[in-house]
C-alpha positions as CSV (number, residue, x, y, z in Angstrom):
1,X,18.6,22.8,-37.0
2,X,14.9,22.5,-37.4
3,X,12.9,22.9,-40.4
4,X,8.6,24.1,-40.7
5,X,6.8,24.6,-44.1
6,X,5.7,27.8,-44.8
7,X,3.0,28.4,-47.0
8,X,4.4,25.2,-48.5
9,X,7.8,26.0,-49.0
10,X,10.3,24.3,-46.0
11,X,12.3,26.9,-44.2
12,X,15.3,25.8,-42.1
13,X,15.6,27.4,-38.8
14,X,17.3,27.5,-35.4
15,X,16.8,28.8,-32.2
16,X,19.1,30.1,-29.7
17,X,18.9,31.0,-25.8
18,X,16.0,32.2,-23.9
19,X,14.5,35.7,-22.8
20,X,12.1,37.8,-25.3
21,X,11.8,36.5,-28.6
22,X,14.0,38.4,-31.5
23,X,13.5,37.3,-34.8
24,X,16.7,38.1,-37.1
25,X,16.6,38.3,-41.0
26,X,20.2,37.0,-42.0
27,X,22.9,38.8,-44.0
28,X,24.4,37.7,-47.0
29,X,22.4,39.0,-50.3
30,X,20.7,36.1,-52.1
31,X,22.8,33.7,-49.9
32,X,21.5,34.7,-46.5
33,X,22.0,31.5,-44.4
34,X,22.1,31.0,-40.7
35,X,25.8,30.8,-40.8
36,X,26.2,34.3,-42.1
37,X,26.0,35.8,-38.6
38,X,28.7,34.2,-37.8
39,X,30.8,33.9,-40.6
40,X,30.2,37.1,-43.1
41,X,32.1,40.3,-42.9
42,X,30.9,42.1,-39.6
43,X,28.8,40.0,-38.1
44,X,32.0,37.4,-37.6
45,X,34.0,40.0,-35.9
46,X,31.1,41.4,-33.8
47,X,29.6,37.8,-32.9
48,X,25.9,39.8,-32.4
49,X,24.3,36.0,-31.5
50,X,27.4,35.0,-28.8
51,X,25.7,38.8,-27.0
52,X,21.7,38.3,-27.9
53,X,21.4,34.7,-27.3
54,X,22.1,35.4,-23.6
55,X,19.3,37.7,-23.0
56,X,16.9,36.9,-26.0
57,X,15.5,34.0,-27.7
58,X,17.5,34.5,-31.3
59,X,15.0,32.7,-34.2
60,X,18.0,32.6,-37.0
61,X,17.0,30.9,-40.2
62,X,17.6,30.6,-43.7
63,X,15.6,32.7,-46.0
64,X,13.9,31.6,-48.7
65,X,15.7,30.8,-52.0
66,X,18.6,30.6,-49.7
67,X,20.5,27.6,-48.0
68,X,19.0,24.4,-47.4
69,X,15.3,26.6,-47.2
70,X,13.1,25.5,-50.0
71,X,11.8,28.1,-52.8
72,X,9.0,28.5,-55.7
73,X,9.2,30.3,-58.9
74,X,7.2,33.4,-58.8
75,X,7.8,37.1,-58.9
76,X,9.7,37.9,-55.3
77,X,9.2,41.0,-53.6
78,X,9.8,42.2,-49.7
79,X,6.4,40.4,-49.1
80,X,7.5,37.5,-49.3
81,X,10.3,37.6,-46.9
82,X,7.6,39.0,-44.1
83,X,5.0,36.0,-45.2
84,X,8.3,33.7,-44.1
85,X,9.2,35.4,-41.0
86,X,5.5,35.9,-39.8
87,X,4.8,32.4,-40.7
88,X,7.9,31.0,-38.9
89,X,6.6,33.3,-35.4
90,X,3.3,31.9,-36.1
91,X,5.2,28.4,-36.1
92,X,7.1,29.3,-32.8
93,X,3.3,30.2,-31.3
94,X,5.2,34.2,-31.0
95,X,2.9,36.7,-31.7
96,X,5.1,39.7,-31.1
97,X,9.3,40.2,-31.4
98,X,12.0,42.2,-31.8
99,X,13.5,41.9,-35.4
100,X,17.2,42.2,-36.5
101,X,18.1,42.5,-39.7
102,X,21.6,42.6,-41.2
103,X,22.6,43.8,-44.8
104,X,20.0,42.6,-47.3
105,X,18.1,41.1,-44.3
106,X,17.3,45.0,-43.0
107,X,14.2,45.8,-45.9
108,X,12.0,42.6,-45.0
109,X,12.3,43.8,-41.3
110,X,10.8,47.5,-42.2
111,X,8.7,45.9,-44.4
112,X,7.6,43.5,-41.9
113,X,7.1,46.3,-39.1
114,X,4.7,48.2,-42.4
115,X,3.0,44.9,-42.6
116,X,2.2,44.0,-39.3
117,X,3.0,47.0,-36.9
118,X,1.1,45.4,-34.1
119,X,4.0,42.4,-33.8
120,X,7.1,44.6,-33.7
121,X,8.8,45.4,-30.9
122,X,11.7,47.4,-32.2
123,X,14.1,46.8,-34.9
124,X,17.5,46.7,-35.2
125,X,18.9,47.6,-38.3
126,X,22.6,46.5,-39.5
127,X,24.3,47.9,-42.3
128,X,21.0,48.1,-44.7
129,X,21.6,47.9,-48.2
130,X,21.6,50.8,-50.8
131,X,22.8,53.0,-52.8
132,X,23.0,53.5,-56.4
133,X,26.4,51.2,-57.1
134,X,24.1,48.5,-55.1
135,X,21.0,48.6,-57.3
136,X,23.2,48.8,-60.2
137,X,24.9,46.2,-59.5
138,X,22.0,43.5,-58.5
139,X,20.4,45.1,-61.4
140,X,23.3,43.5,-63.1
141,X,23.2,40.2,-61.8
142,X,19.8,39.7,-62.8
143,X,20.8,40.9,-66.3
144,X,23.3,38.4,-66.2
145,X,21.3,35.4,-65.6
146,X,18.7,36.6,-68.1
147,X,21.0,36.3,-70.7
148,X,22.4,33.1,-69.8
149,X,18.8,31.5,-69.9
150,X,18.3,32.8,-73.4
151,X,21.3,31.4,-74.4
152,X,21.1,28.1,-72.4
153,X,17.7,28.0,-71.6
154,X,16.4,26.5,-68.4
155,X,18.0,23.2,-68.5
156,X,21.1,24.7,-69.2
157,X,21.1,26.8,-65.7
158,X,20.1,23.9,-63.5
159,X,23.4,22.2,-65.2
160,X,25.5,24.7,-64.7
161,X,24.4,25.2,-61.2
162,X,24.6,21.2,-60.4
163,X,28.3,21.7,-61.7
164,X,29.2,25.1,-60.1
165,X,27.9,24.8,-56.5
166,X,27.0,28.6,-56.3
167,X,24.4,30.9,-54.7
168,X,23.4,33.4,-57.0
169,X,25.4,36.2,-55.6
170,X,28.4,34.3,-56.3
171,X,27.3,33.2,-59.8
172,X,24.4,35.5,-61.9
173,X,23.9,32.6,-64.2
174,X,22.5,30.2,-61.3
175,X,20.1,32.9,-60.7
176,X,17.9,33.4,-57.5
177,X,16.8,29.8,-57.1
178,X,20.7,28.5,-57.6
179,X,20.4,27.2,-53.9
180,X,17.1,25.0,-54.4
181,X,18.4,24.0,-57.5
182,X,21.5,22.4,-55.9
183,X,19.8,20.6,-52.7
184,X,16.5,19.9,-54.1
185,X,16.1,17.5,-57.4
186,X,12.5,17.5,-57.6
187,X,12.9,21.1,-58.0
188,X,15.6,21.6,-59.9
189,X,13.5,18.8,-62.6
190,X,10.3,20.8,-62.5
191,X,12.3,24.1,-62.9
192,X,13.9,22.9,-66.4
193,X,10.7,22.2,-67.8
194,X,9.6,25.6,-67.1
195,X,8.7,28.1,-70.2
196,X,11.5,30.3,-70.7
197,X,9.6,33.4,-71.7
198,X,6.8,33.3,-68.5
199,X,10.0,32.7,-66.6
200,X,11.4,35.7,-67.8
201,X,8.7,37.4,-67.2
202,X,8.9,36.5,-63.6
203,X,12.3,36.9,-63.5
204,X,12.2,41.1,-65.0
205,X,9.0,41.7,-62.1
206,X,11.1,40.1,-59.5
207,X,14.5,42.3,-60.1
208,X,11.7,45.4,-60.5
209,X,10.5,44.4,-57.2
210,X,13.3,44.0,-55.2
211,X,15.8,47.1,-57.0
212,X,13.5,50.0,-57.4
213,X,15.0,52.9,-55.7
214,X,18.9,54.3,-54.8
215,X,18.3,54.0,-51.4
216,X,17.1,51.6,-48.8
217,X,14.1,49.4,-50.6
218,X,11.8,47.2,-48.5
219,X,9.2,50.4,-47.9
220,X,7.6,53.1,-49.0
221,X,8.8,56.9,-47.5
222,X,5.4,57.5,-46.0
223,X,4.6,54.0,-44.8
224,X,7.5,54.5,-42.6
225,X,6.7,57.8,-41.2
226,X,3.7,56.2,-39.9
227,X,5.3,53.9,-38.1
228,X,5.5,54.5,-33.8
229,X,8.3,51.7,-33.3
230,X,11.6,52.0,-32.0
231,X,15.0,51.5,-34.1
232,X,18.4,51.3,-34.0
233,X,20.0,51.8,-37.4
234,X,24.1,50.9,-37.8
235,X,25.9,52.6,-41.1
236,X,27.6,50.4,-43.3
237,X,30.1,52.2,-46.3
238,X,30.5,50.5,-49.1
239,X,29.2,49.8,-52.8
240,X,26.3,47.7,-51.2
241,X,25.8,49.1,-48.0
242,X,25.5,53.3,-48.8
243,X,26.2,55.2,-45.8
244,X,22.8,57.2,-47.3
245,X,20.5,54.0,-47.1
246,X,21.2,54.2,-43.4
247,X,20.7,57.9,-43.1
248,X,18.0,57.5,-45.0
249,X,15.7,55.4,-42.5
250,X,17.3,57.4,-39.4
251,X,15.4,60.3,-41.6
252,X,12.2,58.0,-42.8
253,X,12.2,56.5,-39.3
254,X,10.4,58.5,-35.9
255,X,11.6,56.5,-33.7
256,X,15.1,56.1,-35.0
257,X,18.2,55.9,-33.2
258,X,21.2,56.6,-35.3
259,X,24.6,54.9,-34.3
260,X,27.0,57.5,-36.0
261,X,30.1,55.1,-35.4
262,X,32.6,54.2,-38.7
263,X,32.1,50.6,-39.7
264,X,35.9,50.3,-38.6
265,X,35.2,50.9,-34.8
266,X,32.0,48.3,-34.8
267,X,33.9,45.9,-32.7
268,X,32.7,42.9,-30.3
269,X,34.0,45.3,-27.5
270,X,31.9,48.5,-28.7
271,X,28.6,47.2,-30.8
272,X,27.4,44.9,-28.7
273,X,26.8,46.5,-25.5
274,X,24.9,49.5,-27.8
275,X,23.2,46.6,-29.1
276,X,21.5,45.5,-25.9
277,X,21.1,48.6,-24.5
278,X,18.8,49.8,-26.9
279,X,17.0,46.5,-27.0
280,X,16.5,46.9,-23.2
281,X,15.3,50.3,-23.5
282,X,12.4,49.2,-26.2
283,X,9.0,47.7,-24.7
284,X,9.3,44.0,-24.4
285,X,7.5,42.2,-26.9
């Protein structure tokens, strides 16, 4: 693994095999780590990377606030996840790719492709969060930790998280900076001392940010309609992954292609070759 600073916050990356560059935004919530497309749910049993890395140059890192990637306290939104990818092909000396994103990782691609249109080649989109059960429920988990930091205050999280071990999808009260907490003590000293009610503050805009809408977040309707770049969207169905976020950008999309195949029959043998058939069909970056 190789790690860059980003607009002075270290991200962790890796790349894999050679061909046209393709960029992918990991799975995994607020724990998206290089390992998750691997490791997590789908992406373990369809082994995307074992397929792309053969034909494409995989960038796979860990995003911010996530893994052994650094973070900052401020009010997080989609933005933020482009200004890391961007900054990590600017890194790379890439000034156009294909994106991938899985789960959580699918809204700071079409964000990304809002953003800067002129550096996407196409974008693949894997099981892209939703739904109302899923903004209700990471409505939730910021709820959560809000209350814990009344109750505890600021000091209070970093201990629990130093004792825990958690990312903050597996623990609300660690919060979204749980993972720089744990790896980073400089951090996780400067983040005590913060003042609980600005941090608050940061936290509510942050959880507005990010969970504003029952369907797919990451962009607006219209700025998608404008956008002339091909996609490949794969349904998901469950409480985080509504089968309606995905139908959703098939509708929002022009250029969409819809893979109307039950997350049951995804398969190494059967997603794969879709996979790469699509990306050969889009222009080369």
């Amino acid at each position: 693994m190789a790690t860059t600073v980003i607009d002075g916050i270290e991200t962790r990356y890796e790349v894999q095999g050679s061909g046209p560059p393709l960029l992918m935004y990991a799975p995994g919530g607020f724990d998206a780590t290089v390992e998750k497309w691997s490791s997590l749910g789908v992406y373990a049993r369809v082994k995307p990377l074992d397929s792309l890395a053969k034909r494409y140059t995989c960038i796979t890192f860990d995003r911010r606030e996530c893994g052994q990637s650094g973070g900052r306290v401020e009010p997080i939104g989609w933005t933020h996840f482009v200004a890391q990818g961007a900054g990590l092909l600017d890194h790379l000396g890439i000034c156009k790719a294909h994106l991938l994103g899985g789960c959580m990782g699918c809204s700071p691609v079409i964000a990304f492709a809002v953003a800067h249109p002129d550096r996407v080649a196409s974008m693949v989109l894997w099981w892209p969060v939703g739904g109302a059960k899923y903004r209700m429920k990471g409505q939730s988990r910021f709820d959560e930790h809000a209350a814990f930091v009344r109750e505890r205050g600021l000091a209070g999280v970093v201990d629990h998280v130093l004792r825990e071990g958690k990312a903050f999808g597996a623990d609300p009260r660690g919060g979204p900076w749980a993972s720089v907490i744990r790896h980073d003590a400089a951090f996780a000293e400067r983040y005590g001392k913060l003042d609980r009610n600005q941090y608050l503050g940061t936290l509510a805009a942050m959880r507005s940010a990010l969970l504003d809408r029952d369907t797919a977040p990451g962009a607006e309707p219209e700025e998608l309609m404008k956008l002339d770049i091909p996609a490949w969207v794969v349904p998901g169905k469950d409480e985080s992954h509504a089968t309606s976020a995905a139908r959703y950008l098939e509708e929002c999309l022009p250029r969409a292609e819809y893979w109307d195949v039950a997350p049951a029959e995804q398969t190494a043998e059967t997603a794969p070759p879709r996979m790469l058939d699509f990306l050969a069909r889009a222009p080369n970056p």
